[in-house]
DOFISE-200031 format. One record per residue (C-alpha): x negated, y negated, z; residue number from 1. Coordinates in steps of 0.25 Angstrom, whole numbers. Each point is the difference from the previous one (the first is absolute). Example, Ala and Ser with C-alpha at 12.3 -4.5 7.8 and 13.67 -1.06 7.14 Angstrom:
BEGIN
+-------+-------+-------+-------+
!     X !     Y !     Z ! gulum !
+-------+-------+-------+-------+
!   -49 !    18 !    31 !     1 !
!    -6 !   -14 !    -2 !     2 !
+-------+-------+-------+-------+
***
This chain:
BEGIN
+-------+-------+-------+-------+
!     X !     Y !     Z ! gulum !
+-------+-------+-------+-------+
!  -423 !  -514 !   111 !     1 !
!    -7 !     0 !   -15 !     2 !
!    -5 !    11 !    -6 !     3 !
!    -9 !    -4 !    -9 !     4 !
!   -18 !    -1 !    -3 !     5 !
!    -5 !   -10 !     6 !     6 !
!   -16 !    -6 !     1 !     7 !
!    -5 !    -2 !    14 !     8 !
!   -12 !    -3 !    -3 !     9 !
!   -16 !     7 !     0 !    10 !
!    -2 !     7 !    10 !    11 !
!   -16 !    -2 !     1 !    12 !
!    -4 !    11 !     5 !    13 !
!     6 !     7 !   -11 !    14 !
!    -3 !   -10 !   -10 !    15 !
!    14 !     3 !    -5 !    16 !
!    15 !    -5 !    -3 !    17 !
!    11 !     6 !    11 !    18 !
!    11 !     1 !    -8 !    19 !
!    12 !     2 !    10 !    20 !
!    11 !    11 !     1 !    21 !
!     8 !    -8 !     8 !    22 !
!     2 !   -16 !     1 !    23 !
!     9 !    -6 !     9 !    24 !
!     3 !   -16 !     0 !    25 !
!     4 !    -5 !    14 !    26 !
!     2 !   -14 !     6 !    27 !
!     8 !    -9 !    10 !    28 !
!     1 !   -15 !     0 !    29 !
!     2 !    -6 !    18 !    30 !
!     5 !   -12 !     1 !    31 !
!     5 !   -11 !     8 !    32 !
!     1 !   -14 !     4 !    33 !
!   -10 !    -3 !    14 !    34 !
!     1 !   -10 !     9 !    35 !
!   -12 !    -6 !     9 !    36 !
!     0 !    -9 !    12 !    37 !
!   -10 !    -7 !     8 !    38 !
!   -10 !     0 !   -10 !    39 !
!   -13 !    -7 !     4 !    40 !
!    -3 !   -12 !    10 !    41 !
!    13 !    -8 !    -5 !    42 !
!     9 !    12 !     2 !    43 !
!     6 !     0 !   -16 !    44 !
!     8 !    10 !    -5 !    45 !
!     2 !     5 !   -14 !    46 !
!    10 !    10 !    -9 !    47 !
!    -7 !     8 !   -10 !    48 !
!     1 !    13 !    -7 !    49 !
!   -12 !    10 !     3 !    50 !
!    -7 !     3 !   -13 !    51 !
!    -7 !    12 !     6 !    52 !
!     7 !     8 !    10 !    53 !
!    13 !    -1 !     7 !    54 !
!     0 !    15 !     6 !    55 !
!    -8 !     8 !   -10 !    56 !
!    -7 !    -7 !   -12 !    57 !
!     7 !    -1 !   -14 !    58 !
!    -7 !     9 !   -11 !    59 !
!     1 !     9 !   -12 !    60 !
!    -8 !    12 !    -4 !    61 !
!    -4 !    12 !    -7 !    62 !
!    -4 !    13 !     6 !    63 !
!    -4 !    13 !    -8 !    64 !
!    -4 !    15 !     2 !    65 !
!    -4 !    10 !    -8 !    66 !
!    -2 !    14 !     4 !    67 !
!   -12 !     7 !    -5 !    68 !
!     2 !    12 !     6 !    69 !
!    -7 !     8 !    12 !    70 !
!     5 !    -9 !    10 !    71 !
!    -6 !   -12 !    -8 !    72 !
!     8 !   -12 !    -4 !    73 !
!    -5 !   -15 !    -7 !    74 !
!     5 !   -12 !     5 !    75 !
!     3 !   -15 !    -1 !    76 !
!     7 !   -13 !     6 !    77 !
!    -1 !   -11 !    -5 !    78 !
!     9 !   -11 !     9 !    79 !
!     2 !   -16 !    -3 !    80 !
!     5 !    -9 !    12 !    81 !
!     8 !   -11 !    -4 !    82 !
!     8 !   -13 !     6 !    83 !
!    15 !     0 !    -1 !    84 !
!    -1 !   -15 !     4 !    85 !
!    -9 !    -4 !   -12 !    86 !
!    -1 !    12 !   -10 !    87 !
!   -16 !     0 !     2 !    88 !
!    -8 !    11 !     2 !    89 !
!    -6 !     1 !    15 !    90 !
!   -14 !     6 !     4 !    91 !
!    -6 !   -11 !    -6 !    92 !
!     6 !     1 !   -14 !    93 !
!    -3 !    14 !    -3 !    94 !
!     8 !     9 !   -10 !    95 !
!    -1 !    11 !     7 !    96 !
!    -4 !    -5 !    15 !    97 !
!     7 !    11 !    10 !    98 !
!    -8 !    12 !    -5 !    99 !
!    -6 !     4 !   -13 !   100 !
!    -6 !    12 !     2 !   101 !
!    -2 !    14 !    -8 !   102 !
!    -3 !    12 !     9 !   103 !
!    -1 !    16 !     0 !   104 !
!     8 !     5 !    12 !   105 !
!     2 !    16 !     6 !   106 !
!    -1 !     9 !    13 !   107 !
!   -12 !    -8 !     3 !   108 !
!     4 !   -13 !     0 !   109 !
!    -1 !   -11 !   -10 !   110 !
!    -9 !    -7 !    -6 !   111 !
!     2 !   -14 !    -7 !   112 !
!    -7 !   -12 !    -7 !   113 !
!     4 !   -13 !    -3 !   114 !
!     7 !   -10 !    10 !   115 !
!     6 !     4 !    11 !   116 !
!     5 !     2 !    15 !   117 !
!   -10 !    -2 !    10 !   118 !
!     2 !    11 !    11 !   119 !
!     2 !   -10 !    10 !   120 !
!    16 !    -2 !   -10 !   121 !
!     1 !    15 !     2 !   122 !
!    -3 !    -1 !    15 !   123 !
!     8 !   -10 !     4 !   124 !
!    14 !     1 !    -9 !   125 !
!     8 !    11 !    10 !   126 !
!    -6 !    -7 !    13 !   127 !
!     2 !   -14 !    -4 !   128 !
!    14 !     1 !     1 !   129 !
!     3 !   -15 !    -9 !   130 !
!   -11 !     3 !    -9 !   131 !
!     0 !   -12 !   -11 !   132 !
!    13 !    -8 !     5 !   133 !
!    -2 !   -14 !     0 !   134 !
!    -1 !    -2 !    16 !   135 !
!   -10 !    12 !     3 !   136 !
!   -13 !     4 !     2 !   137 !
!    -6 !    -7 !   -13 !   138 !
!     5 !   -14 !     6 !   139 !
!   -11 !     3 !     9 !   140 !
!   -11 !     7 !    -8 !   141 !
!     2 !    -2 !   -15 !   142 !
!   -10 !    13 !    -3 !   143 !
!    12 !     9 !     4 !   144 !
!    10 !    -1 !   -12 !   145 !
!   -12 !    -1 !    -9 !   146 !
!    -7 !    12 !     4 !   147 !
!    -7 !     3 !   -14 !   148 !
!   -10 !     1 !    -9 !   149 !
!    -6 !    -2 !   -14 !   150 !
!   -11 !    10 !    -6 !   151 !
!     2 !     9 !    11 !   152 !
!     1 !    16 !    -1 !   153 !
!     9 !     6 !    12 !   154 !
!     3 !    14 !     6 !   155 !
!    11 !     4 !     8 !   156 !
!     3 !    16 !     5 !   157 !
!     9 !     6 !    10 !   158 !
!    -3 !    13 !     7 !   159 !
!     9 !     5 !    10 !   160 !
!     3 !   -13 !     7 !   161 !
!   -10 !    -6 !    -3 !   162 !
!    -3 !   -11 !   -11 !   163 !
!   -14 !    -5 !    -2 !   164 !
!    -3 !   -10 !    -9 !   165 !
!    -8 !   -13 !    -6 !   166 !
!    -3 !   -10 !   -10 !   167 !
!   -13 !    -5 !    -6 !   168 !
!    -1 !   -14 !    -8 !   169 !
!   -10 !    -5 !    -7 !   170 !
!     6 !   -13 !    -2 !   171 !
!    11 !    -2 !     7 !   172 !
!     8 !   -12 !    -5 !   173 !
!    -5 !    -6 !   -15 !   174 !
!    12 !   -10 !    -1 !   175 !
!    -2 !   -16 !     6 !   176 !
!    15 !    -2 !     5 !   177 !
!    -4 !   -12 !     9 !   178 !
!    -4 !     1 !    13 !   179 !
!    12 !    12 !     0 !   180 !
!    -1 !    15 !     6 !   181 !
!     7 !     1 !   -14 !   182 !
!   -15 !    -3 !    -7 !   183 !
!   -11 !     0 !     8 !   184 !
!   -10 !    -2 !   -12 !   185 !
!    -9 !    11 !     6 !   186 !
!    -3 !     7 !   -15 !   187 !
!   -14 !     8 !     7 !   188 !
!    -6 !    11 !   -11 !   189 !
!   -13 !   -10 !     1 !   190 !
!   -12 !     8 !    -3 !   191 !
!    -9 !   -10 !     8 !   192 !
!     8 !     2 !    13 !   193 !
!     6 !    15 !     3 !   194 !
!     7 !    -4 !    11 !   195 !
!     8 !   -12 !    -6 !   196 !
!    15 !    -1 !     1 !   197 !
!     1 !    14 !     4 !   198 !
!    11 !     7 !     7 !   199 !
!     3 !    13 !     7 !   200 !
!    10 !     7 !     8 !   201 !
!     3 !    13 !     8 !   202 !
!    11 !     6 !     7 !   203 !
!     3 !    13 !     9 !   204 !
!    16 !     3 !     3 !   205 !
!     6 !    10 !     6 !   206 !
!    15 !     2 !    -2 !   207 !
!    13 !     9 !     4 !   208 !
!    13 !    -2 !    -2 !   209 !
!     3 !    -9 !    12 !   210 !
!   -13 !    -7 !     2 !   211 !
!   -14 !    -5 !    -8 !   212 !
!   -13 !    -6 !     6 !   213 !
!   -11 !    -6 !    -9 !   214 !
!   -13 !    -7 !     1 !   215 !
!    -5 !   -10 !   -10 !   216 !
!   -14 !    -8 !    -4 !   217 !
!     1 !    -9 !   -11 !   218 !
!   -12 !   -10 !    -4 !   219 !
!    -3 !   -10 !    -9 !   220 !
!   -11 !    -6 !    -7 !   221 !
!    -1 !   -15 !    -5 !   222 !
!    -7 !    -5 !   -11 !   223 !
!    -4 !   -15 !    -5 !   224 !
!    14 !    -8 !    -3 !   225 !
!     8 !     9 !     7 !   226 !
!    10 !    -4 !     9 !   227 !
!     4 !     1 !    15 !   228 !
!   -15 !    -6 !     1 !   229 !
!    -6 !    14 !    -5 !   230 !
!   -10 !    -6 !    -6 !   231 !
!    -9 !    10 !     0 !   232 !
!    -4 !    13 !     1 !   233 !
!    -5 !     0 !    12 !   234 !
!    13 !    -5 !     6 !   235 !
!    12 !    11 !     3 !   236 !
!    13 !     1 !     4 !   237 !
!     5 !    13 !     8 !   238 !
!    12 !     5 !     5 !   239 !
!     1 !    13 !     9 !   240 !
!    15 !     4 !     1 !   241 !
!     6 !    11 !     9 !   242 !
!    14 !     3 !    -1 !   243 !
!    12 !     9 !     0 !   244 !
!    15 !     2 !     1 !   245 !
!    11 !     9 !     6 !   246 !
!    13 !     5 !    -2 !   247 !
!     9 !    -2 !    12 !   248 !
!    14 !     5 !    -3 !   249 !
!     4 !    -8 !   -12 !   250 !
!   -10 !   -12 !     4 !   251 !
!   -12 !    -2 !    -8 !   252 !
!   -12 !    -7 !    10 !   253 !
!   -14 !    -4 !    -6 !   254 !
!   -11 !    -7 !     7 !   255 !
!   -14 !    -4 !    -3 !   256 !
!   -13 !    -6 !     3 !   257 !
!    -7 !    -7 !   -12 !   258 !
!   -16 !    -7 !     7 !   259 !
!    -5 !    -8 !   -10 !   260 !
!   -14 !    -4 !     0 !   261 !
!    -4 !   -11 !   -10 !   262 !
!   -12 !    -5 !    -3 !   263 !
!     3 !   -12 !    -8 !   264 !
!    10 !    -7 !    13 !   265 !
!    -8 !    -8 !    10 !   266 !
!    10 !     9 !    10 !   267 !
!    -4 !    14 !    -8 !   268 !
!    10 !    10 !    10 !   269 !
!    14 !     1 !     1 !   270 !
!    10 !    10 !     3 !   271 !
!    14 !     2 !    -6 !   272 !
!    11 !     8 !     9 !   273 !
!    13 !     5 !    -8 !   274 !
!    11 !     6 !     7 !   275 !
!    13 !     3 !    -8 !   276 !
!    14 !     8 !    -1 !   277 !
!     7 !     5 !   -10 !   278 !
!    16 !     4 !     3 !   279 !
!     9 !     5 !    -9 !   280 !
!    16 !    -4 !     5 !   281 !
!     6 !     5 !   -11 !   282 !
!    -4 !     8 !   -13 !   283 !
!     3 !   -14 !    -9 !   284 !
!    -6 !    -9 !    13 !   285 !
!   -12 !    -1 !     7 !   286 !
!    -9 !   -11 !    11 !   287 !
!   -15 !     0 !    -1 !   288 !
!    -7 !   -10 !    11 !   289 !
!   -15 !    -2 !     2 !   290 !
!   -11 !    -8 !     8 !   291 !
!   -14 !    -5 !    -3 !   292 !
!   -10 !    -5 !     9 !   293 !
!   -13 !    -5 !    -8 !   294 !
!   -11 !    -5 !    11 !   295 !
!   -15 !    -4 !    -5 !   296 !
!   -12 !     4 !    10 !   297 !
!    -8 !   -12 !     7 !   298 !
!    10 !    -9 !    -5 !   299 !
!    14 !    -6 !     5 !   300 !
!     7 !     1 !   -14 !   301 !
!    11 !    11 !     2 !   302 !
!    16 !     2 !    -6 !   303 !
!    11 !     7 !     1 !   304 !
!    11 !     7 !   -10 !   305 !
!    13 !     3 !     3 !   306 !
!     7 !     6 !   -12 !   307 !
!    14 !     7 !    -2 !   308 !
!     7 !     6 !   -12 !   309 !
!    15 !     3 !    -4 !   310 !
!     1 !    10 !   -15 !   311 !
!    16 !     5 !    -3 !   312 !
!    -2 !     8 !   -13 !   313 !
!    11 !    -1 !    -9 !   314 !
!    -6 !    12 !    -9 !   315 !
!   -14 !     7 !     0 !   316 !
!    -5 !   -11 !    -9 !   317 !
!     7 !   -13 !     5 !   318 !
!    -1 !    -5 !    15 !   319 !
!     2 !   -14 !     6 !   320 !
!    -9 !    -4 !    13 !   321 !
!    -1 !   -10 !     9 !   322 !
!   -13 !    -5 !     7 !   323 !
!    -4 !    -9 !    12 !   324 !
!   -15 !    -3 !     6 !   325 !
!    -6 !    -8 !     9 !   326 !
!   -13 !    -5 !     1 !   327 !
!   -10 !    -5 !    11 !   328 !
!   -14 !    -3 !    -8 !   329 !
!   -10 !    -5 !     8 !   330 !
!   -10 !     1 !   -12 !   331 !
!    -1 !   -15 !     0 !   332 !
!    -9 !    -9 !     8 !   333 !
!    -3 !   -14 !     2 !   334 !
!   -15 !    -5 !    -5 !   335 !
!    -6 !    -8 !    12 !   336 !
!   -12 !    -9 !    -5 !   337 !
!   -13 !    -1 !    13 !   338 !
!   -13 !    -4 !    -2 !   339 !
!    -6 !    12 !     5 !   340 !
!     8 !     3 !    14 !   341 !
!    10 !     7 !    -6 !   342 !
!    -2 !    13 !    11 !   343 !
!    -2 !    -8 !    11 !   344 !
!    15 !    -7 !    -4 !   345 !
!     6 !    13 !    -1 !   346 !
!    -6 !     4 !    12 !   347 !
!     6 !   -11 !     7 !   348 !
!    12 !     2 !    -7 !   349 !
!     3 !    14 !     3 !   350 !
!    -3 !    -3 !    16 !   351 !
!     8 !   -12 !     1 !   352 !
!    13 !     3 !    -7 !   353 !
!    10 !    14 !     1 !   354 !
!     1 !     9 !   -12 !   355 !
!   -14 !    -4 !    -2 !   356 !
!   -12 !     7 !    -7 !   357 !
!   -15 !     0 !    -5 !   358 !
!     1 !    10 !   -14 !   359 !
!   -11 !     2 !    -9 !   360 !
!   -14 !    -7 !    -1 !   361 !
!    -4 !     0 !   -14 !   362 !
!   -15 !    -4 !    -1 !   363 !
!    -4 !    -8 !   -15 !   364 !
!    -7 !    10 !   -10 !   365 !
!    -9 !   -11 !    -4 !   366 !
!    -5 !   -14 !     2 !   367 !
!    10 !   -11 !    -2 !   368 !
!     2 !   -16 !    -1 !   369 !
!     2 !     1 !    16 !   370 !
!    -7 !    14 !     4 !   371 !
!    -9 !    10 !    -2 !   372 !
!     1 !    15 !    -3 !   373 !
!     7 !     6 !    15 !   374 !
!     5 !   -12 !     3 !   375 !
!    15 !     2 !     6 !   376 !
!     8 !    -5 !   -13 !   377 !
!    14 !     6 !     3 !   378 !
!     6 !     2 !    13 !   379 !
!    15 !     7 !     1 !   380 !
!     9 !    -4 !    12 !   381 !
!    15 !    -1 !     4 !   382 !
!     5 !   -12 !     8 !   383 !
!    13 !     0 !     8 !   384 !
!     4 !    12 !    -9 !   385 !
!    -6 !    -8 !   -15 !   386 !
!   -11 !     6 !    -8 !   387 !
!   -11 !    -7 !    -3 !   388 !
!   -13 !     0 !    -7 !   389 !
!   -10 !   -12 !     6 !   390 !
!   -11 !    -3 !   -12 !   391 !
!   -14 !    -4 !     2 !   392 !
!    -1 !   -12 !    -9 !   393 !
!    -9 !   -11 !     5 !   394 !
!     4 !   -13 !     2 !   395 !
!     5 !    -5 !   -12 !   396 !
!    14 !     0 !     4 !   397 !
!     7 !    -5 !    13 !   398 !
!    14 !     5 !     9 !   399 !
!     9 !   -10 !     1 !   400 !
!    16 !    -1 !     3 !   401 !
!     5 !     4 !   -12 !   402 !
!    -1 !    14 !     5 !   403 !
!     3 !     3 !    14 !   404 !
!     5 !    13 !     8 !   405 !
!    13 !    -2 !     6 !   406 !
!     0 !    10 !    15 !   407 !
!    14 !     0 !     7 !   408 !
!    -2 !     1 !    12 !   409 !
!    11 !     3 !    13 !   410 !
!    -3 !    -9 !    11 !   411 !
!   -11 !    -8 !     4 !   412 !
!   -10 !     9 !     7 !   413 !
!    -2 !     6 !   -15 !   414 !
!     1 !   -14 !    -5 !   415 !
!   -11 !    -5 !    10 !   416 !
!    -8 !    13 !    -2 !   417 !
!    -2 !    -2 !   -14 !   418 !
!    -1 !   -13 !    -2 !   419 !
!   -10 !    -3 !    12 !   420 !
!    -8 !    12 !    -6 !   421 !
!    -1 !    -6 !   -13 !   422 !
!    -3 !   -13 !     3 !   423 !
!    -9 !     3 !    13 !   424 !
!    -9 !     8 !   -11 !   425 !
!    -6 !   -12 !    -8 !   426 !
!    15 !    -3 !    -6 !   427 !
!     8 !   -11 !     1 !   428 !
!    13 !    -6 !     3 !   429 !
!     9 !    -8 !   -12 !   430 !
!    15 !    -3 !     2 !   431 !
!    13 !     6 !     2 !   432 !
!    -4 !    15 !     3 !   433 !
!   -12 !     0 !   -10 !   434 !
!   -13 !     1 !     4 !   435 !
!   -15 !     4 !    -8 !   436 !
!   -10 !    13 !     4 !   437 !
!   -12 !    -2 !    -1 !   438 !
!    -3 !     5 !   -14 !   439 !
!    10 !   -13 !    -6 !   440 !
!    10 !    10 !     1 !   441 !
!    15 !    -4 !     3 !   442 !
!    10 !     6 !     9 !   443 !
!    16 !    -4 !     4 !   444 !
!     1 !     4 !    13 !   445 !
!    16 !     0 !     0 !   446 !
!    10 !     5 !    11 !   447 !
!    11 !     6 !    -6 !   448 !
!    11 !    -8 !     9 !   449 !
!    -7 !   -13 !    -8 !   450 !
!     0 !     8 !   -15 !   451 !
!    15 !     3 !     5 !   452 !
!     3 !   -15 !     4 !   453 !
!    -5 !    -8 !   -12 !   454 !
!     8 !    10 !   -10 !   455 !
!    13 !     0 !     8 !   456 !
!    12 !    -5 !    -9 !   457 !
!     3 !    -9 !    12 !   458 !
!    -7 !   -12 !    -4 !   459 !
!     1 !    -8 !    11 !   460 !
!    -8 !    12 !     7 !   461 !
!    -9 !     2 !    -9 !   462 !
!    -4 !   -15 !    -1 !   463 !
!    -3 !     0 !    15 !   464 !
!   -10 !    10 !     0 !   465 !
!    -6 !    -4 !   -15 !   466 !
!    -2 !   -13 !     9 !   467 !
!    -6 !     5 !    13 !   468 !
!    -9 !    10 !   -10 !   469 !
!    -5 !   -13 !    -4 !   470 !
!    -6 !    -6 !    13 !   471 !
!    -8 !    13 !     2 !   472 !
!   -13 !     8 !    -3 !   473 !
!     1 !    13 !     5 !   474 !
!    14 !     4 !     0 !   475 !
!     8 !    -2 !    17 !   476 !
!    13 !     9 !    -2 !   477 !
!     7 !    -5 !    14 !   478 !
!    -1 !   -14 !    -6 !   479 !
!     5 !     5 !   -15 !   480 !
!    14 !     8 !     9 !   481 !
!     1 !   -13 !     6 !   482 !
!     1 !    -8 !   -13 !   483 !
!    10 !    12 !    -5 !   484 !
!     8 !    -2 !    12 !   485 !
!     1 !   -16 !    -2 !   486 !
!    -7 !    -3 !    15 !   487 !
!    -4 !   -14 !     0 !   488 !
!     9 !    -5 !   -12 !   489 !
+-------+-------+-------+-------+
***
């Protein structure tokens, strides 16, 4: 610790320099090298080097007090984040990016101006038991490990076991980091338009020594060029949390509920689940281990998070830490072109094939090339366990056999069933298991035991059936087992 006077800054209510009793300067640098499979529809892999966060982010800082008597004490923080892979400074190049604020603090809370937490940080950072590691709950909603803002006067108090608290913003984010959580390029403080890029928070906790719960609201405003589509004021993005841990024994378990409701998604709701544990084995080694489920409403997008950690500490500064995740990200869709029977597809769809459903109907907000204003536009629906989103776009562009769903099927009642119920509803048939819907769509209709036989590493086999494949339309497995078997060589 340094001991000497140090400027924090003008405190504005004041109109004063804080010049600080106390300065402490504090950092840590996390590391490590990461390595990423099945990345995107050709399964790529990389090795690369996080140049945010491997279990908490790297950063330096100041922090300063000064009592002033009764009780009464100034304060500052002023905190840069930094990539150890590059040398850059994060938060979208800001010196002091973390927190920058200056604050008046005593036995009625505190009170701070400048940039800063977000309660929905303060809420979350017991519960959420991997915080800001690299496989957590930010892998699946950036907002969390960025939780703050610019131009923002902030209040936290604790009274018995109770913490109340909240942030207000009037312009929450003036930096233009690229479409980044890191600089949303949402400066506000626009005299024409009060409720541009403005931000607020609030939080109720109630703590003891073995348990806390808390309750969270936490909105933001958009503005014109803002990202995240928040082009607007009128536009907003929410998040209501409620959370908590507890102390059982030694072990440390957090959970939570994050519903997000954001009016700049076509699929505005979702919720986020967390549940986690904390276990210390030894005083120098410790297990942490945490699942998220994301799910959106009226949509089939979902993904799950597994995540677990290993830390041995060499010393109360220095630790080494190991982690592993896996991901299942439905996120992604494929975009199916129709000219304006899009829900009447899905609904075929989801009637005719298992793991099958109609979503969300989204209705055009104004008249187009192909439609007018209420016209269906957007229709989400899953087939055989894919998402996908069918667009209403007119006639200008055709279906052909460059794209085809490939259904596996297990004997040839399925095989018949889905095939004759393509077909005998204005499709048509084509060659060697392929067929046509009505709507240009095509479709494999492939028994596994024919899949299995034309990539079997005996070739003779695999000839045989690729040749009796080739005399048929719709798939006859007894006459592809025949060909496996040799019969009539």
């Amino acid at each position: 610790m340094f001991r000497h006077a140090a400027m924090a800054g003008a405190l504005a209510l004041a109109s004063s320099a804080i010049c600080a009793q106390s300065v402490m300067l504090y950092g840590v640098v996390d590391t490590g090298v990461e390595f990423v499979n099945r990345i995107g529809s050709a399964h790529d892999n990389v090795v690369r080097m996080p140049n945010l966060s491997g279990t908490v982010p790297s950063r330096w800082g100041l922090r300063g007090t000064e009592d002033l008597g009764g009780g009464l004490k100034s304060q500052f923080v002023l905190e840069s984040g930094f990539a150890p892979n590059s040398g850059v400074s994060n938060q979208g190049g800001r010196l002091f990016g973390r927190q920058a604020w200056v604050g008046l603090s005593g036995q009625w809370g505190q009170l701070s101006l400048g940039r800063q937490y977000t309660m929905l940080f303060w809420s979350t950072l017991d519960s959420d038991i991997l915080g800001p590691n690299t496989f957590s709950s930010g892998s699946l909603d950036s907002y969390i490990p960025n939780a703050r803002t610019d131009n923002a006067v902030g209040y936290k108090g604790t009274f018995g076991g109770f913490t109340v608290g909240g942030t207000y913003s009037v312009g929450r984010d003036s930096v233009n980091a690229g479409p980044s959580p890191s600089g949303t390029n949402c400066a506000g403080e626009n005299p024409a338009d009060s409720r541009q890029c403005r931000e607020w928070s609030a939080m109720l906790r109630y703590e003891t020594a073995r348990w806390s719960a808390n309750v969270t609201y936490d909105s933001l405003r958009g503005g014109p060029g803002a990202f995240a589509g928040l082009t607007s004021s009128a536009l907003h993005d929410d998040r209501l949390t409620v959370n908590g841990y507890a102390m059982i024994g030694k072990a440390k378990v957090g959970a939570g509920w994050i519903r997000r409701d954001n009016r700049a998604s076509i699929t505005p709701r979702s919720d986020l689940y967390f549940g986690g544990l904390s276990y210390p084995v030894t005083p120098a080694f410790s297990v942490d281990a945490e699942a998220f489920h994301l799910r959106f409403h009226d949509s089939s997008n979902k993904a799950w998070l597994f995540a677990a950690r290993a830390n041995y500490a060499f010393s109360k500064r220095t630790m080494v830490y190991g982690t592993v995740g896996y991901i299942d990200n439905r996120k992604n869709t494929i975009c199916l072109w129709y000219n304006r029977d899009a829900l009447d597809a899905a609904n075929f769809y989801a009637k005719t094939f298992p793991d099958s459903a109609v979503g969300a109907v989204h209705r055009s907000p104004g008249d187009y090339p192909d439609g007018k204003e209420g016209d269906v536009l957007t229709v989400e629906f899953t087939v055989a366990g894919i998402p996908c989103v069918g667009l209403n776009g007119g006639p200008h562009f055709q279906h052909n056999e460059s794209f085809s769903f490939q259904i596996a099927t297990d004997d040839q009642a399925e095989t018949d069933r889905l095939w004759n119920a393509i077909v005998g509803n204005g499709g048509q048939e084509s060659a060697c298991g392929w067929c046509k819907d009505k709507w240009g769509l095509s479709w494999q209709i492939s028994p596994r035991v024919l899949v299995e036989a034309v990539t079997s590493p005996d070739k003779a086999l695999a000839k045989r059936a690729f040749n009796a494949m080739m005399t048929m339309k719709k798939i006859d497995i007894a006459k592809i087992e025949a060909a496996i078997r040799g019969d009539g060589k």
